[in-house]
N, C-alpha and C positions, 0 to 999 in steps of 0.2 A: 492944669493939663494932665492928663489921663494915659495912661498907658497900656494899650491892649495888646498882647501875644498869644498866640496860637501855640499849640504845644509844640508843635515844631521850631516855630522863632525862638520858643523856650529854652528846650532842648541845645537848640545851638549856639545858643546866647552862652548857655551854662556851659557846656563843652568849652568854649573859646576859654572862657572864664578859667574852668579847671585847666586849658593846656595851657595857661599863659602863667599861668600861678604853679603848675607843675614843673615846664620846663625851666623857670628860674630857680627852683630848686633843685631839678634834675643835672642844672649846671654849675650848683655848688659841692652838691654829693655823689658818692662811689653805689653804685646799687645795692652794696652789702651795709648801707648805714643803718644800723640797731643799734638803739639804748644800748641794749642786754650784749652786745659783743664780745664782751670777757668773759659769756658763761659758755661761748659755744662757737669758737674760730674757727673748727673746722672748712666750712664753706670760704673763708676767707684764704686759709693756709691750712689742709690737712694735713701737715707734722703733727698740728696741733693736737689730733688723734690719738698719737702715744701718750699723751699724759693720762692717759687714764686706764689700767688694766681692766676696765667692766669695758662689757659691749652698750651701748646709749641706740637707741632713737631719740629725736630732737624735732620740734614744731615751733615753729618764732610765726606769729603775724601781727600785722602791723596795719590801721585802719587810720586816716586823715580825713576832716572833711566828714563826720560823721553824719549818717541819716541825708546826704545826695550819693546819688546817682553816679557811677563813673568816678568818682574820690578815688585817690591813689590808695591803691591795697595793695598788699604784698604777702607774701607764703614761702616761708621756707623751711625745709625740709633736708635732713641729714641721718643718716643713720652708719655707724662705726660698728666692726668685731675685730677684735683684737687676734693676731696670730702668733702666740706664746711662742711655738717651736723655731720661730727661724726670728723675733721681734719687731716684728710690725704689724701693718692693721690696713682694712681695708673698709672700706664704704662707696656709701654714695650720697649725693646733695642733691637737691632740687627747686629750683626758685622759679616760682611764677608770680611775674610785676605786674599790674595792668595801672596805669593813670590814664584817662578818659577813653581815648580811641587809641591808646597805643598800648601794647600788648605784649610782655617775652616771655621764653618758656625756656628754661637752662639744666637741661641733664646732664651731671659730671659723672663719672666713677673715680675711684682713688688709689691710689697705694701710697703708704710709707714705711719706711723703716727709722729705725735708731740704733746707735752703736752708742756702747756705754765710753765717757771722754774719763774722767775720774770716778772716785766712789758710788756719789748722786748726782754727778751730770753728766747730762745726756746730749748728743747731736741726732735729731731728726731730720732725714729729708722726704719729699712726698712729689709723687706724680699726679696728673689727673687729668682725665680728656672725658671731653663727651658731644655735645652739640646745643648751639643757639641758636634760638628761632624770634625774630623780631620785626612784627605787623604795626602797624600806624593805618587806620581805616578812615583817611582822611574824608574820603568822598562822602561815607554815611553821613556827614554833617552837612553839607550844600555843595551837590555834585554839578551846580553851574557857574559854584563860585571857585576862577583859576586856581587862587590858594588854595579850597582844599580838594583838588579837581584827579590829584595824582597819589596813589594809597604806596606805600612803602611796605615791601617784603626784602628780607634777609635770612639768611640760615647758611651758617654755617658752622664748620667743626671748632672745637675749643680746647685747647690744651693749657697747662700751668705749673706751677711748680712750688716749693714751698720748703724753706729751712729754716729751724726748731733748735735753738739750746734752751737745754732747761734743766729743772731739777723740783725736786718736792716744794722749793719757796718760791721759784720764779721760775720765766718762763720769756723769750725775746726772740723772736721771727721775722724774717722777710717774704714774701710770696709776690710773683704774678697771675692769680689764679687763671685770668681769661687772657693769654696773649693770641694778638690779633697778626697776622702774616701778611696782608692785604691791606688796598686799600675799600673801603667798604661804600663807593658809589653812591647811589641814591641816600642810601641812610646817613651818611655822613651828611649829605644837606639838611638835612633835616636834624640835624645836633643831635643824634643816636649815641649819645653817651655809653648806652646798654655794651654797643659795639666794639669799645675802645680797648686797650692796653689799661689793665689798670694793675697799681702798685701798691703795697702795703709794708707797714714797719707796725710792729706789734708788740709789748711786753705789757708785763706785772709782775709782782711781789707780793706776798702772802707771809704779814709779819703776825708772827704773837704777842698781841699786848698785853693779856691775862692769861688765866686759865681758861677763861671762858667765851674771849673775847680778839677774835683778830680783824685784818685790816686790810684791806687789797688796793695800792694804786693800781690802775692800768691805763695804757692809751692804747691808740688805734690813728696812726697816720696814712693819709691814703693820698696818691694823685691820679688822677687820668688826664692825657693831652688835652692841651686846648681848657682846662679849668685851674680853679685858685688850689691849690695844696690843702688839704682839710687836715685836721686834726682833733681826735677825743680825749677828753681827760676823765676818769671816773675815778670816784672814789669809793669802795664798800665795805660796810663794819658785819661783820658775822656776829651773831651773838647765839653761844652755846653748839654753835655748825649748825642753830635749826633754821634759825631767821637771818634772812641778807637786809639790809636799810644802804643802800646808795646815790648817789648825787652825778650828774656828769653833766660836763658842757662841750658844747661841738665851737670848732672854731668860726663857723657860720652865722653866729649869736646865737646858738640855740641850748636850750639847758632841757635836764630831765630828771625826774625823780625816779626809785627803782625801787622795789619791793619786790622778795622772793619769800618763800617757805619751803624749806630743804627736808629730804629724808635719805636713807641709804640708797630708796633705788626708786624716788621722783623730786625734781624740784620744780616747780610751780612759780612763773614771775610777771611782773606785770612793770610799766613803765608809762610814766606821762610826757609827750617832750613838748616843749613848746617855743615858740621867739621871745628873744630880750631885746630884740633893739626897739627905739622907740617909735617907731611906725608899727609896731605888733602888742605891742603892753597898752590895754587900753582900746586898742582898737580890732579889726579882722585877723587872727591870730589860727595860723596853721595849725594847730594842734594838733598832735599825733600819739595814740593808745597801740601800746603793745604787751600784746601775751608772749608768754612762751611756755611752753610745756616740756619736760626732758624725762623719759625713763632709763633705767640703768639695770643692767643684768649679769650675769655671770659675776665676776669676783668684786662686789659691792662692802666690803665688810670695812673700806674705809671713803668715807662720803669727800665728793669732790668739791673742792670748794676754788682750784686753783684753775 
């Protein structure tokens, strides 16, 4: 038996395909889910910010699904400058998601500050508003079929919040970045995860184990209503502050490898993540490649490693 389709039957065969394989994953994960997360929380909690006296621009993307069409990609974007005279810092993030027909666009601005608690620890807190915008274009796939007959638009304002102890070895935060004051209608039927409240718990440690050679655990816990609690665990060896080698696993079954190249004022990283459970080893496996890019300026003369 044979099987003919037209580019269109194509087209939306694959669409189903990528939203049905999207949205199960869209409803184990927080939108902020990267490998690379312990090199650049701000977007998640900008306290995060203060740890670093240089001013950073910062680029993460993230590619699934390679070589099709509508594949979950993602973009984000942050850039920090420090405000010496009064101790805090300001920025902005930006994240654009797109998986098949559904579509957001999230511009924050930031402030925080930190007051010094003892010698090397510090309390940081952080503001941040801006606005979300979140399309679902159901129709372009079969506008006579009921299900996808009605397209979903949202936009609204975003506010959050974020608090930061740390110090030169560690570092341990709470955040709400996106809290939601409503309830969000249409999109909510539609499992608009994008839209939700979501929560985060954060730390690391940054030991010495040589002269040449240290060591960072970090995790990254996250929940939004209505999903299972996630959790990251990563581990990474510096060697000499120029090269990162790290390992991390999500609580989802998913594992990843991490690889950076550090300088005073770029580090360079890249990440594989893939499934461990055994419906994915061996068989149709989500796999997911991320870059990320960070420049650093102003007061760089000691390279960030925490």
């Amino acid at each position: 038996m044979s099987l003919n389709l037209n580019k269109k039957q194509f087209l939306l065969l694959l669409s189903i395909l990528m939203m049905i394989c999207s949205n199960r994953l869209v409803a184990q994960q927080q939108i902020y889910a990267y490998s690379q997360y312990a090199d650049n929380l701000t977007p998640i909690n900008p306290a995060y910010s203060m740890l670093d006296k240089a001013g950073s621009l910062n680029l993460m993307g993230r590619k699934q699904f390679i070589g099709i069409n509508g594949a979950p990609t993602s973009l984000l974007f942050s850039g920090s400058l420090p405000i010496e005279s009064i101790g805090g810092a300001a920025g902005i993030y930006v994240l654009n998601d797109q998986v098949a027909v559904e579509k957001q666009l999230e511009v924050n601005a930031f402030f925080a500050k930190a007051i010094q608690l003892t010698g090397n620890d510090y309390l940081a807190v952080s503001l941040n508003a801006g606005v979300r915008n979140y399309n679902a274009n159901y129709s372009t796939l079969d506008s006579y079929d009921p299900q996808f007959r009605d397209d979903v638009r949202e936009t609204k304002p975003n506010i959050g919040f974020g608090v930061m102890f740390y110090s030169d070895k560690y570092y341990v935060g709470v955040s709400v970045p996106e809290l939601s004051i409503r309830s969000l209608g249409t999109a909510s039927v539609q499992q608009a995860n994008y839209l939700k409240n979501h929560f985060y718990f954060s730390g690391a440690y940054l030991a010495d184990l040589s002269d040449d050679i240290k060591f960072k655990p970090s995790t990254l816990v996250s929940y939004v209503n209505g999903s299972p609690l996630l959790a990251d665990f990563t581990g990474t060896i510096f060697l000499k502050e120029q090269l990162g080698i790290g390992a991390g696993y999500r609580t989802n079954k998913r594992a990843s490898g991490i690889i950076s190249v550090i300088t005073d004022t770029f580090k360079v990283g890249y990440s594989y993540q893939f499934g461990t459970s055994s419906n994915n080893l061996g068989g149709f496996n989500t796999t997911i490649h991320e870059v990320s890019l960070a420049y650093r300026f102003g007061k760089t003369s000691e390279r960030k490693l925490l």
